[in-house]
CHARMM-style PDB file with segment names, atoms N, HN, CA, C and O in Angstrom:
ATOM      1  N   UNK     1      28.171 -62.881 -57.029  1.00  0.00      PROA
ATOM      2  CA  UNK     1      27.970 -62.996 -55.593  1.00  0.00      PROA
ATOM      3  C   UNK     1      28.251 -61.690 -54.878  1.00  0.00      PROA
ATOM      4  O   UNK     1      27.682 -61.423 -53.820  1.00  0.00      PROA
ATOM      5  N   UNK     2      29.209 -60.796 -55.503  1.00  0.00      PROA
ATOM      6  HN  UNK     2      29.671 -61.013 -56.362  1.00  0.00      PROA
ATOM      7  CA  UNK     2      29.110 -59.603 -54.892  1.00  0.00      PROA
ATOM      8  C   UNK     2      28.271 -58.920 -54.694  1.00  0.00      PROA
ATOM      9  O   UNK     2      28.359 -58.448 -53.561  1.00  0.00      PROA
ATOM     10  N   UNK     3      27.021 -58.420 -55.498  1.00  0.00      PROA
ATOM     11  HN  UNK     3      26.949 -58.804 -56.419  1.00  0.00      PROA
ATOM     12  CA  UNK     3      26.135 -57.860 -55.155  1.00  0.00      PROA
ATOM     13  C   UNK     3      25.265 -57.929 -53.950  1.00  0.00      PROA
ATOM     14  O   UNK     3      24.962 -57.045 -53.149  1.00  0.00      PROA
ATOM     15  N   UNK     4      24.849 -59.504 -54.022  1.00  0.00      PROA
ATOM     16  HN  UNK     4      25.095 -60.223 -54.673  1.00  0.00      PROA
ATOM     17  CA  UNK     4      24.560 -60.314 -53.351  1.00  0.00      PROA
ATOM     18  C   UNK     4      24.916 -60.115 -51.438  1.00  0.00      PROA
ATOM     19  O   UNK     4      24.222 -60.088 -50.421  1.00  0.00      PROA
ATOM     20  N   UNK     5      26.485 -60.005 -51.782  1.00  0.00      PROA
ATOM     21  HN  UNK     5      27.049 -60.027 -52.608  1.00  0.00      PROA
ATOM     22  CA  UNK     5      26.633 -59.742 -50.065  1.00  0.00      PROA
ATOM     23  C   UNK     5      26.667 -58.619 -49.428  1.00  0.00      PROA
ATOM     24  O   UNK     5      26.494 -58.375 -48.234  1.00  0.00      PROA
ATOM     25  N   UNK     6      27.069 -57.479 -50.938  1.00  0.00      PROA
ATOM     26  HN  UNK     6      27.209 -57.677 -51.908  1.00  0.00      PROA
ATOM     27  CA  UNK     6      26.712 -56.177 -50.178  1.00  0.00      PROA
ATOM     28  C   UNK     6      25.124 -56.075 -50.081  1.00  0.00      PROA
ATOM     29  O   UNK     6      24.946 -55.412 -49.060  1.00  0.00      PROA
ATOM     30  N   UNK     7      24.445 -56.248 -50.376  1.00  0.00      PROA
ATOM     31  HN  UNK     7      24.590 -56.787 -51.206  1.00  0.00      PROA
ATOM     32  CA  UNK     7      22.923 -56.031 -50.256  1.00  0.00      PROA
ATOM     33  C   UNK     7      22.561 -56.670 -48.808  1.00  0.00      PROA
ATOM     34  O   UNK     7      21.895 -55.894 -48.123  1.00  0.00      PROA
ATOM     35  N   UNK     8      22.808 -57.720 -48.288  1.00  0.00      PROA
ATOM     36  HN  UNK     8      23.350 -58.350 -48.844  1.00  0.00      PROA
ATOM     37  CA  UNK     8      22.537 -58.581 -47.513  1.00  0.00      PROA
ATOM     38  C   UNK     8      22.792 -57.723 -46.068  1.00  0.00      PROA
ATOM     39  O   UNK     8      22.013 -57.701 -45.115  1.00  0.00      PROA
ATOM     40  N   UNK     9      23.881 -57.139 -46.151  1.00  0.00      PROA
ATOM     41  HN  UNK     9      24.514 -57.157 -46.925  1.00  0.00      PROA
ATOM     42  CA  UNK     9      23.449 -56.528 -44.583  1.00  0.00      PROA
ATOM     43  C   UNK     9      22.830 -55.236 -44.649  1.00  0.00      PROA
ATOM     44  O   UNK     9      22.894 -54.617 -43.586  1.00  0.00      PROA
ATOM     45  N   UNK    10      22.213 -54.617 -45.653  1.00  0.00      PROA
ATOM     46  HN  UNK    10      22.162 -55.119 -46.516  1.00  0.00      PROA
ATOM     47  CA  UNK    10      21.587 -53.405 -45.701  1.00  0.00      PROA
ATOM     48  C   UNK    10      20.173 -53.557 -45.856  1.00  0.00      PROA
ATOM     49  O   UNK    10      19.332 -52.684 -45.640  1.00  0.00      PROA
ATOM     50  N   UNK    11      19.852 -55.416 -46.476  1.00  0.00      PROA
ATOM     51  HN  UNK    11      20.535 -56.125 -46.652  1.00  0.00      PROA
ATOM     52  CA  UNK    11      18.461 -55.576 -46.369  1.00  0.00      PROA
ATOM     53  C   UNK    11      18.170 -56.020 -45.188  1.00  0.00      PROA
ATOM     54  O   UNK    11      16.998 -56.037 -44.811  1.00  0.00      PROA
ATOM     55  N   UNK    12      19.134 -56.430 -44.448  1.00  0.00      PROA
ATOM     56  HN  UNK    12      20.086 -56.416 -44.754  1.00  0.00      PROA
ATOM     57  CA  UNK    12      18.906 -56.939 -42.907  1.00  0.00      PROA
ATOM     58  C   UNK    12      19.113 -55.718 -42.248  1.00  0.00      PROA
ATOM     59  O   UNK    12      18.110 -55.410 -41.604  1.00  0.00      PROA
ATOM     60  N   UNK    13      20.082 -54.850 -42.153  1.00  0.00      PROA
ATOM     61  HN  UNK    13      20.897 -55.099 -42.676  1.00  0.00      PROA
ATOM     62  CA  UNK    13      19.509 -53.519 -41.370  1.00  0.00      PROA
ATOM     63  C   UNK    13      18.217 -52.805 -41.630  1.00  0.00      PROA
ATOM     64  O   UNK    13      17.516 -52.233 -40.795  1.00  0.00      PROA
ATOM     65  N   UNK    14      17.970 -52.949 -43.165  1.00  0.00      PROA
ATOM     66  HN  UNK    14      18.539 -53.413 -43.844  1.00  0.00      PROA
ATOM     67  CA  UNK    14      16.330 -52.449 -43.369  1.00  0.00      PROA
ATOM     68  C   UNK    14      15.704 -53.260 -42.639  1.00  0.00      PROA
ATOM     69  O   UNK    14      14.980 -52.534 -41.958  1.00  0.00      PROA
ATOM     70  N   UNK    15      15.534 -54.254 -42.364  1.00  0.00      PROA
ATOM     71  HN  UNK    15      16.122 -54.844 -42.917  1.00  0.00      PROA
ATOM     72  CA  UNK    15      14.186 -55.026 -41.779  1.00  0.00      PROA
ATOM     73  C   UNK    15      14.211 -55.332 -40.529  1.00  0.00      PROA
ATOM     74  O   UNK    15      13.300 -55.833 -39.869  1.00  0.00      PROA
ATOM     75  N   UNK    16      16.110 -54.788 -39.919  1.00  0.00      PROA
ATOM     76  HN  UNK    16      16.850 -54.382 -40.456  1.00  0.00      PROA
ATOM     77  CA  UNK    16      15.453 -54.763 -38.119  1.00  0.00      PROA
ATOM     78  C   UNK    16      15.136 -53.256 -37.761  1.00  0.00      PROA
ATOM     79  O   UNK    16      14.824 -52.866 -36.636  1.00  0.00      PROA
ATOM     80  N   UNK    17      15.254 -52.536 -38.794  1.00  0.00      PROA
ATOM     81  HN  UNK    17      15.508 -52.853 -39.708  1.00  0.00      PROA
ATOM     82  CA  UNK    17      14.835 -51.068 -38.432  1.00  0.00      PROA
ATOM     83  C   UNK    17      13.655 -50.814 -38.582  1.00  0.00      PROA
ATOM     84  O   UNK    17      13.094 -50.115 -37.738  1.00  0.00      PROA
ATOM     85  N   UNK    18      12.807 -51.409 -39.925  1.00  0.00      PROA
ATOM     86  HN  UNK    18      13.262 -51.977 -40.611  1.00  0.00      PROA
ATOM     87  CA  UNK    18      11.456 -51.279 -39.959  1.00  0.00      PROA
ATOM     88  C   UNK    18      10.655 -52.660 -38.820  1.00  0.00      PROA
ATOM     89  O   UNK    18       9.461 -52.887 -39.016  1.00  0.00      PROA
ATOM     90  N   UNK    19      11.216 -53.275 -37.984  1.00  0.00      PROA
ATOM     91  HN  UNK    19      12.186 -53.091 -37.825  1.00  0.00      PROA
ATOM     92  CA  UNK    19      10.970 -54.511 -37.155  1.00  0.00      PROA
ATOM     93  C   UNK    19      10.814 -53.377 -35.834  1.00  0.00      PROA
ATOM     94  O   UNK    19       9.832 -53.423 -35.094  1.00  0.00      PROA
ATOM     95  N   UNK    20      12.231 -52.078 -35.603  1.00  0.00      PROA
ATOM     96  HN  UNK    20      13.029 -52.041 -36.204  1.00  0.00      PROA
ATOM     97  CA  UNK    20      12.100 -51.901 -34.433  1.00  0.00      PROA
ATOM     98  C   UNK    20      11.108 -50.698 -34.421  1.00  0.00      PROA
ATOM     99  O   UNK    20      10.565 -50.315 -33.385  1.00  0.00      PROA
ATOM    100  N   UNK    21      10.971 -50.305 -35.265  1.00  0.00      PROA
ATOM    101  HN  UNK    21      11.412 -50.617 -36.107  1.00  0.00      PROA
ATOM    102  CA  UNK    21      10.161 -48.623 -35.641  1.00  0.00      PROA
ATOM    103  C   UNK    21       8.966 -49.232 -35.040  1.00  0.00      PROA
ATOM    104  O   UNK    21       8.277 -48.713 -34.162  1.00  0.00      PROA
ATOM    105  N   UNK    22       8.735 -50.673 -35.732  1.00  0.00      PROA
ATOM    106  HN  UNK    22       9.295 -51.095 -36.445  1.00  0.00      PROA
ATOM    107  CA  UNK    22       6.777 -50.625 -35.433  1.00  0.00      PROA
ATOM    108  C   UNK    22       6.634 -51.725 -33.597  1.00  0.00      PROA
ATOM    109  O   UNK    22       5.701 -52.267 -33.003  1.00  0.00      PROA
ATOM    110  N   UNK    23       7.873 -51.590 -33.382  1.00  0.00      PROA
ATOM    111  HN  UNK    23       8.631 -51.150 -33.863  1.00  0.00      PROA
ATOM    112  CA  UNK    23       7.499 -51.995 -31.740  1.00  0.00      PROA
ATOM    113  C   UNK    23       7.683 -51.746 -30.976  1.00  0.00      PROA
ATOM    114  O   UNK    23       6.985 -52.143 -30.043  1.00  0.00      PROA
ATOM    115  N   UNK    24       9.041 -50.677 -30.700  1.00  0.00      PROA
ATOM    116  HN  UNK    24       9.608 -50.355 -31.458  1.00  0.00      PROA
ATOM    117  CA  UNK    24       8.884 -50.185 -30.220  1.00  0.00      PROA
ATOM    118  C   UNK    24       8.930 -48.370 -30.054  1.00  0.00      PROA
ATOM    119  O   UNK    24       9.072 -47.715 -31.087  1.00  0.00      PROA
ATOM    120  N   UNK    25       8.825 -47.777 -28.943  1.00  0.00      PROA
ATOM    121  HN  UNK    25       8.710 -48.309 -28.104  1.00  0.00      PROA
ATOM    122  CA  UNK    25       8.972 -46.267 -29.066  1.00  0.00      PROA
ATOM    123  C   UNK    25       9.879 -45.182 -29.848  1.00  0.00      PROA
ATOM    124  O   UNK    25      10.379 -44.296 -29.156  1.00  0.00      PROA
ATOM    125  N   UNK    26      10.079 -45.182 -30.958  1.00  0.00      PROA
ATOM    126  HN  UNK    26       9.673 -45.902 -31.521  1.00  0.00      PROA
ATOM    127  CA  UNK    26      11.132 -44.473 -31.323  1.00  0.00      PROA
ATOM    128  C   UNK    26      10.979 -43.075 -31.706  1.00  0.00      PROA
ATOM    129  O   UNK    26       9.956 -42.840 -32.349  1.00  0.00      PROA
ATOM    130  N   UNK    27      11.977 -41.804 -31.394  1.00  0.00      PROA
ATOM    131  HN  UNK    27      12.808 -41.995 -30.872  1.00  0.00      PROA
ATOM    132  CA  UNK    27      11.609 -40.648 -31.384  1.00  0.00      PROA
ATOM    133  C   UNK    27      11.755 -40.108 -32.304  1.00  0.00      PROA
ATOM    134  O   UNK    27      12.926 -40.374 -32.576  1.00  0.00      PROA
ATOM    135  N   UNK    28      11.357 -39.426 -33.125  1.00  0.00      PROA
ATOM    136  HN  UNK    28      10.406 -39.210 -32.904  1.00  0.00      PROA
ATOM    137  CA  UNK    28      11.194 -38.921 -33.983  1.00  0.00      PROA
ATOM    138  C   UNK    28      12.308 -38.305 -34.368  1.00  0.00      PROA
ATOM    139  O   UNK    28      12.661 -37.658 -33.382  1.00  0.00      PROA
ATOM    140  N   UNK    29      13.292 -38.078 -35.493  1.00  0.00      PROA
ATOM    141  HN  UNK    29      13.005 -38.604 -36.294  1.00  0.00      PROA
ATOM    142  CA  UNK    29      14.121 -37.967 -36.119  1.00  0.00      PROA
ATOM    143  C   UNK    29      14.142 -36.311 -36.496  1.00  0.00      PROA
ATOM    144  O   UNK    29      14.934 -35.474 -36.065  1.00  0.00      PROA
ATOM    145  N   UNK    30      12.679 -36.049 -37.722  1.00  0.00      PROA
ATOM    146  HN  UNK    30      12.035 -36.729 -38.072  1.00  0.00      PROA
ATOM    147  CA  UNK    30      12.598 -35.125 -37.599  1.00  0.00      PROA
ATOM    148  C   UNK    30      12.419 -33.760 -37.318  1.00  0.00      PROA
ATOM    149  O   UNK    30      12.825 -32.752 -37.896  1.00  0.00      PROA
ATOM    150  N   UNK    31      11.323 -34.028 -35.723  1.00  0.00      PROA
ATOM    151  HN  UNK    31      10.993 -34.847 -35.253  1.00  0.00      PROA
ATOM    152  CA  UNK    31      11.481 -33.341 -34.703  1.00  0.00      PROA
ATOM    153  C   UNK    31      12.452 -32.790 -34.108  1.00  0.00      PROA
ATOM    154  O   UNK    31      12.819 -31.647 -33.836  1.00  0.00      PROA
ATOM    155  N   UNK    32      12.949 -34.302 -33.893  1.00  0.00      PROA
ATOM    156  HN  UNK    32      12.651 -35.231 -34.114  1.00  0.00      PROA
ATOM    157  CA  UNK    32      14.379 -34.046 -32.719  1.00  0.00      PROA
ATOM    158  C   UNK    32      15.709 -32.674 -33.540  1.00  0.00      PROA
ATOM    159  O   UNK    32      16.228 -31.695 -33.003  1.00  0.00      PROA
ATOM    160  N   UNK    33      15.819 -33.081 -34.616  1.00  0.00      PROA
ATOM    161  HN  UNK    33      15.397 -33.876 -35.052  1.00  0.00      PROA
ATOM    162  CA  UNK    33      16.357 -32.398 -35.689  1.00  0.00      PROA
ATOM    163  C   UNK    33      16.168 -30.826 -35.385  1.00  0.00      PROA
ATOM    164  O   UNK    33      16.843 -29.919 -34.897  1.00  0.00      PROA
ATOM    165  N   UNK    34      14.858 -30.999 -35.949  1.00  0.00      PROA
ATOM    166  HN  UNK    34      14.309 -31.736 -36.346  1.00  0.00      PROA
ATOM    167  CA  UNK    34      14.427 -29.076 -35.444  1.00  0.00      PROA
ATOM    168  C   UNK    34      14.381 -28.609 -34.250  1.00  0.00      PROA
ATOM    169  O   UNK    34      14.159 -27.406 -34.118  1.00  0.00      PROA
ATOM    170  N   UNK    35      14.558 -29.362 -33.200  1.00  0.00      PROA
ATOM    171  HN  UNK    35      14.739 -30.340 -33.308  1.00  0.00      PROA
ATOM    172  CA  UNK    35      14.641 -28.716 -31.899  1.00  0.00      PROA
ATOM    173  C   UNK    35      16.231 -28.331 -32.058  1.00  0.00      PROA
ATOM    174  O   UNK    35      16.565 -27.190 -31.740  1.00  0.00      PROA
ATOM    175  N   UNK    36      16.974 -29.027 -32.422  1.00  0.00      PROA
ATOM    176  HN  UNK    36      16.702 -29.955 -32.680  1.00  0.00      PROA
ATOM    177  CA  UNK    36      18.444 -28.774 -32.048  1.00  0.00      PROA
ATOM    178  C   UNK    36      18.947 -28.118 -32.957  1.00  0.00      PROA
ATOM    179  O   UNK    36      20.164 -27.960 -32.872  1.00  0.00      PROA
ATOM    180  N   UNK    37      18.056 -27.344 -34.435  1.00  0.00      PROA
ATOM    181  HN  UNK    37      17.067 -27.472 -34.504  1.00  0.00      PROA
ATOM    182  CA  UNK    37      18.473 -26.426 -35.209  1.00  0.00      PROA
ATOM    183  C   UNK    37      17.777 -25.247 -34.110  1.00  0.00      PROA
ATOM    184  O   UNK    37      18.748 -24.608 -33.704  1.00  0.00      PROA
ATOM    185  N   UNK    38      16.979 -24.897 -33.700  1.00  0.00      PROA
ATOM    186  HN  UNK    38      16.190 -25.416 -34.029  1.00  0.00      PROA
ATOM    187  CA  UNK    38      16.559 -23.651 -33.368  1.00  0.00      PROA
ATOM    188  C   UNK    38      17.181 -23.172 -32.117  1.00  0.00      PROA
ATOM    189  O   UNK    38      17.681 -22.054 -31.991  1.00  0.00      PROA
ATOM    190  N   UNK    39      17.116 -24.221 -31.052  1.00  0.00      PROA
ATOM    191  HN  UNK    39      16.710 -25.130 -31.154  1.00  0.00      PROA
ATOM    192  CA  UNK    39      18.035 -24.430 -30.384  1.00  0.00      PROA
ATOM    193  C   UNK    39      19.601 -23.699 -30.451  1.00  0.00      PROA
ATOM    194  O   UNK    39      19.848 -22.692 -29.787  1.00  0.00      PROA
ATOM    195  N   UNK    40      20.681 -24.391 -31.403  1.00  0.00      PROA
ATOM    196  HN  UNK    40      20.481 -25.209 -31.943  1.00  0.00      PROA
ATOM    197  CA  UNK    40      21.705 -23.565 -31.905  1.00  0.00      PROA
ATOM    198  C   UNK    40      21.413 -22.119 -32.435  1.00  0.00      PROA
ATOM    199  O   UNK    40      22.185 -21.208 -32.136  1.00  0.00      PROA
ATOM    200  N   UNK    41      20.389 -21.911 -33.163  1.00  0.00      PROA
ATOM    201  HN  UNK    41      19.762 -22.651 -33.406  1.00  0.00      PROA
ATOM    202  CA  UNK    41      20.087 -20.170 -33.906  1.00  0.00      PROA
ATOM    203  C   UNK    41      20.265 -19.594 -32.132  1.00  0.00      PROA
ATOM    204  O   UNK    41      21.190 -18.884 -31.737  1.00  0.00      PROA
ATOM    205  N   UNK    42      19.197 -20.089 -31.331  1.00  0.00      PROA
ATOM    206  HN  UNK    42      18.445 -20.666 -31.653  1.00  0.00      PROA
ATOM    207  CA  UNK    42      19.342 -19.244 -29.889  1.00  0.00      PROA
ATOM    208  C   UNK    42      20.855 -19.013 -29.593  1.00  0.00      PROA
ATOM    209  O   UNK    42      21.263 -17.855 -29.505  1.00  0.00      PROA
ATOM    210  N   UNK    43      21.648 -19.999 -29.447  1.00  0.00      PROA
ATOM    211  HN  UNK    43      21.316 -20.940 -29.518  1.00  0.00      PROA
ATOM    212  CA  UNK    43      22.734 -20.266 -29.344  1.00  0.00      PROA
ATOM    213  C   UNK    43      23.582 -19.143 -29.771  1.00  0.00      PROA
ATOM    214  O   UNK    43      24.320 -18.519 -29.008  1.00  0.00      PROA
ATOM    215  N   UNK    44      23.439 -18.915 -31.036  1.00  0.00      PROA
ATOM    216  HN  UNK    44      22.839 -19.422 -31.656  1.00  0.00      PROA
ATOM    217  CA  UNK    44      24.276 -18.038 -31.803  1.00  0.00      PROA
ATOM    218  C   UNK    44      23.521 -16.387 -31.538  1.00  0.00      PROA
ATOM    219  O   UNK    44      24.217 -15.408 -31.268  1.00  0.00      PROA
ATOM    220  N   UNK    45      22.182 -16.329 -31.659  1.00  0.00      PROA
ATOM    221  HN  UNK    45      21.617 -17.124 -31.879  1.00  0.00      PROA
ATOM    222  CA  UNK    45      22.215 -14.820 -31.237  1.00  0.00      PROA
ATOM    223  C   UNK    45      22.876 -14.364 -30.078  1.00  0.00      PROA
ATOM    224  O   UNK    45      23.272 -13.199 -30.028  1.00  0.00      PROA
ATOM    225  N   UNK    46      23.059 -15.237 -29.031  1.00  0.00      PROA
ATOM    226  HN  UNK    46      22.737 -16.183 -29.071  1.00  0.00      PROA
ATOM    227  CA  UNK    46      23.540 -14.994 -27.569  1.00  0.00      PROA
ATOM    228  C   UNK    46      24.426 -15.030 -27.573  1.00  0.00      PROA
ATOM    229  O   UNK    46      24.809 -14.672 -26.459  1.00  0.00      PROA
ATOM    230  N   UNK    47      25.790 -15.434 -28.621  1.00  0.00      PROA
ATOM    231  HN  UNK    47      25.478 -15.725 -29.526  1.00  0.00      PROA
ATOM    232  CA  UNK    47      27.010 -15.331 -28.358  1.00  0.00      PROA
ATOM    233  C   UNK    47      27.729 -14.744 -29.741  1.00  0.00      PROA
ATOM    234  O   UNK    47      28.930 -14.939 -29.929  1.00  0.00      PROA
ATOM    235  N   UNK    48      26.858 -13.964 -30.757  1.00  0.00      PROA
ATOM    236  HN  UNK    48      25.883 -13.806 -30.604  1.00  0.00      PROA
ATOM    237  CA  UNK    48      27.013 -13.338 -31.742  1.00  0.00      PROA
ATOM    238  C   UNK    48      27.784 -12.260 -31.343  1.00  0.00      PROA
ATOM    239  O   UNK    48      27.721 -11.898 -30.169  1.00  0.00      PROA
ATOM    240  N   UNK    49      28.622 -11.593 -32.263  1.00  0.00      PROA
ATOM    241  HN  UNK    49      28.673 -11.887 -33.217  1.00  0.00      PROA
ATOM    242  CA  UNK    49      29.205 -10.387 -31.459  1.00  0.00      PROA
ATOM    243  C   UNK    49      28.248  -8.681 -32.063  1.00  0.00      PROA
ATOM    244  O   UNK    49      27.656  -8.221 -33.040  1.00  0.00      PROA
ATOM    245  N   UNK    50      28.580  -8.400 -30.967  1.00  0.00      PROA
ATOM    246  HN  UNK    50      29.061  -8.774 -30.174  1.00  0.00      PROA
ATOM    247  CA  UNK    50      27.436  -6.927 -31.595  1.00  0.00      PROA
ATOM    248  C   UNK    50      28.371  -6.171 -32.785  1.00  0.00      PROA
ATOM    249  O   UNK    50      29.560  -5.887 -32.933  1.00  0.00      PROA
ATOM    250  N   UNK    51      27.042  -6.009 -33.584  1.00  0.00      PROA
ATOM    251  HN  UNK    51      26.077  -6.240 -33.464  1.00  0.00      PROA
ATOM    252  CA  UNK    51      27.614  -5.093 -34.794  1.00  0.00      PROA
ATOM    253  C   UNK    51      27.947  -3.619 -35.021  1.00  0.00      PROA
ATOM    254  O   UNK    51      27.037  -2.795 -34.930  1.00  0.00      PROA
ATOM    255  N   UNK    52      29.597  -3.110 -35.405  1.00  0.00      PROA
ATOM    256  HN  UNK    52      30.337  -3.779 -35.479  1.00  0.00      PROA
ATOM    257  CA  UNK    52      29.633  -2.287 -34.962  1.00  0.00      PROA
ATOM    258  C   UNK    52      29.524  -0.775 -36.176  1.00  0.00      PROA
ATOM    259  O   UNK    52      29.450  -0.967 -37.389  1.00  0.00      PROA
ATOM    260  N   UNK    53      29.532   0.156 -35.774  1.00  0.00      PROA
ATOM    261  HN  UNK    53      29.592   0.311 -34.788  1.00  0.00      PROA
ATOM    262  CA  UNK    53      28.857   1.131 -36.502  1.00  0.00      PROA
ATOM    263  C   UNK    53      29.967   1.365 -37.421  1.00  0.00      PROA
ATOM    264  O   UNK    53      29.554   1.662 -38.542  1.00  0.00      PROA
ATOM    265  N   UNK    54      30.993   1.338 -37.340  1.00  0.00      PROA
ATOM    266  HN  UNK    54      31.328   1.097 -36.430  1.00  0.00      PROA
ATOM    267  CA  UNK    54      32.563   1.939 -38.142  1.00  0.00      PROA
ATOM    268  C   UNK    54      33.282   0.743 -39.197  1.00  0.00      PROA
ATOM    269  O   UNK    54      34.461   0.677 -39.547  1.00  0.00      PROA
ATOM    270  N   UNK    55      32.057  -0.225 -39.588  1.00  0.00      PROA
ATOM    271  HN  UNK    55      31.100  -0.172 -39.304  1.00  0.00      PROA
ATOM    272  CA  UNK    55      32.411  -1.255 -40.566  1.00  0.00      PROA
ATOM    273  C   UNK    55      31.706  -0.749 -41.923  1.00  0.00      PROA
ATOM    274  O   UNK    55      31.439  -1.520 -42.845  1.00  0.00      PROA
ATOM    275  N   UNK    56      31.406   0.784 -41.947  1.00  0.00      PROA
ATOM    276  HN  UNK    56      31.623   1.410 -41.198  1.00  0.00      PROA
ATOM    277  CA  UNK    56      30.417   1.078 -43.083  1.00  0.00      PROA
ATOM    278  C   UNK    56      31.332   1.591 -44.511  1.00  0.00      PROA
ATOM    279  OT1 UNK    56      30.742   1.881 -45.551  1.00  0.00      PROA
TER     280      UNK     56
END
């Protein structure tokens, strides 16, 4: 029976997730993802510290 009940709420989260994907609007995961990686790179050139000549 153990198997059994761990499976049970992960096949029921699978099937209200694939229930809510196809009804309603959901945003894209991996989009959203790459906006907020490139996003941070901006992030970091702008608050990077300048490199200095006497680290050689």
């Amino acid at each position: 029976m153990g198997i059994v009940r761990r499976s049970f709420s992960f096949l029921t989260g699978t099937a209200c997730g694939i229930y809510i994907a196809q009804n309603y609007k959901v945003p894209n995961i991996n989009k959203l993802a790459h906006c907020a990686v490139s996003i941070a790179k901006e992030l970091e050139k702008g608050y990077r510290k300048p490199e200095s000549s006497d680290d050689v």
